[in-house]
C-alpha positions in Angstrom: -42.9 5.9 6.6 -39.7 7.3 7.9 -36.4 6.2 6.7 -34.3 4.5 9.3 -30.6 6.0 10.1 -27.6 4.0 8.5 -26.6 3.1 11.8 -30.0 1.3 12.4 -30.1 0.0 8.8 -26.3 -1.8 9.4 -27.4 -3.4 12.8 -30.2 -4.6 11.4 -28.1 -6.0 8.2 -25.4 -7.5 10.7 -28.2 -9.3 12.2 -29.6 -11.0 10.1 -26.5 -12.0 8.4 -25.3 -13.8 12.1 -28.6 -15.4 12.2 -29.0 -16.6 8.8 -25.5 -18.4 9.0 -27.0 -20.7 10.8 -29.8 -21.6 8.4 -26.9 -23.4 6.3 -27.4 -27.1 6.0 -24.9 -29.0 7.4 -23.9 -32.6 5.8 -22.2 -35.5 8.2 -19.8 -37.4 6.2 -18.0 -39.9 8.2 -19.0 -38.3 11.3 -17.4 -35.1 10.3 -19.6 -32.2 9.9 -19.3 -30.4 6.1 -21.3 -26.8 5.4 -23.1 -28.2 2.4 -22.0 -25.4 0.3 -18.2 -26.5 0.5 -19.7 -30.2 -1.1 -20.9 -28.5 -3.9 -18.1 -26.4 -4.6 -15.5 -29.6 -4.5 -18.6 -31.1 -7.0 -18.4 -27.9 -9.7 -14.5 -28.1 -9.2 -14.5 -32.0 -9.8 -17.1 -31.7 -12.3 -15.4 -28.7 -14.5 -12.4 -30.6 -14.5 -14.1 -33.6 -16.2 -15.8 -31.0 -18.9 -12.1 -29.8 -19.1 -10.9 -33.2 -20.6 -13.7 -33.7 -22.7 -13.0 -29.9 -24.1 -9.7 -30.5 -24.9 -10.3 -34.1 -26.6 -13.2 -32.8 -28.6 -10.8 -29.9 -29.3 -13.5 -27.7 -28.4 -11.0 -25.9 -25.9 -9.0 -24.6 -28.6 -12.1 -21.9 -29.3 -12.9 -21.1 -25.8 -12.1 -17.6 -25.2 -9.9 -16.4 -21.7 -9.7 -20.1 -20.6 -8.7 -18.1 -17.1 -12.4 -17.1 -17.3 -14.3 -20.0 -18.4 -13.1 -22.6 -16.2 -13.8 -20.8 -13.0 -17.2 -19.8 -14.3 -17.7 -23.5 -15.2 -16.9 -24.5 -11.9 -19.4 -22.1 -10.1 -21.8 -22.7 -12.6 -21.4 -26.5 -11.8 -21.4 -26.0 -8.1 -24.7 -23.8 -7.9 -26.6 -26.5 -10.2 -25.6 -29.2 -7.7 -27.1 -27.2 -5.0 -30.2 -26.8 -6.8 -30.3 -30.5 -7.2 -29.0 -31.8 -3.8 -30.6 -29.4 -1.8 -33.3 -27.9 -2.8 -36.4 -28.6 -0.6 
């Protein structure tokens, strides 16, 4: 089978990026529409800030490595687990 050109590969990439966009559930919270990916990010923010204070009371935080590094990757972590748990069908 042939390889298709760049050009056609890039159209067909662009596509399907503008058509999958809309395959993004959508949460209604007070009758304001949310993408449900901003929910769970606001969740793995809200949520590494709670593991944050128990960290630092445990005095667990004191051996954490580049704290600019772990608490970001906490808070993605936390927000791709609550999409696995809140919407996964």
């Amino acid at each position: 089978m042939p390889e298709l050109p760049s050009a056609a590969r890039l159209t067909g990439a662009l596509a399907f990026a503008a058509l999958a966009g809309g395959c993004d559930p959508v949460v209604n919270v007070y009758g304001s529409f949310f993408p449900a990916w901003l929910i769970c990010l606001l969740l793995g923010v809200a949520i590494a800030a709670g593991l944050r204070l128990v960290f630092a009371l445990t005095e667990l935080e004191e051996h954490m490595a580049p704290l600019l590094l772990v608490y970001p990757s906490l808070a993605l972590l936390m927000a791709c687990l609550s999409w696995l748990l809140l919407f996964r069908n």
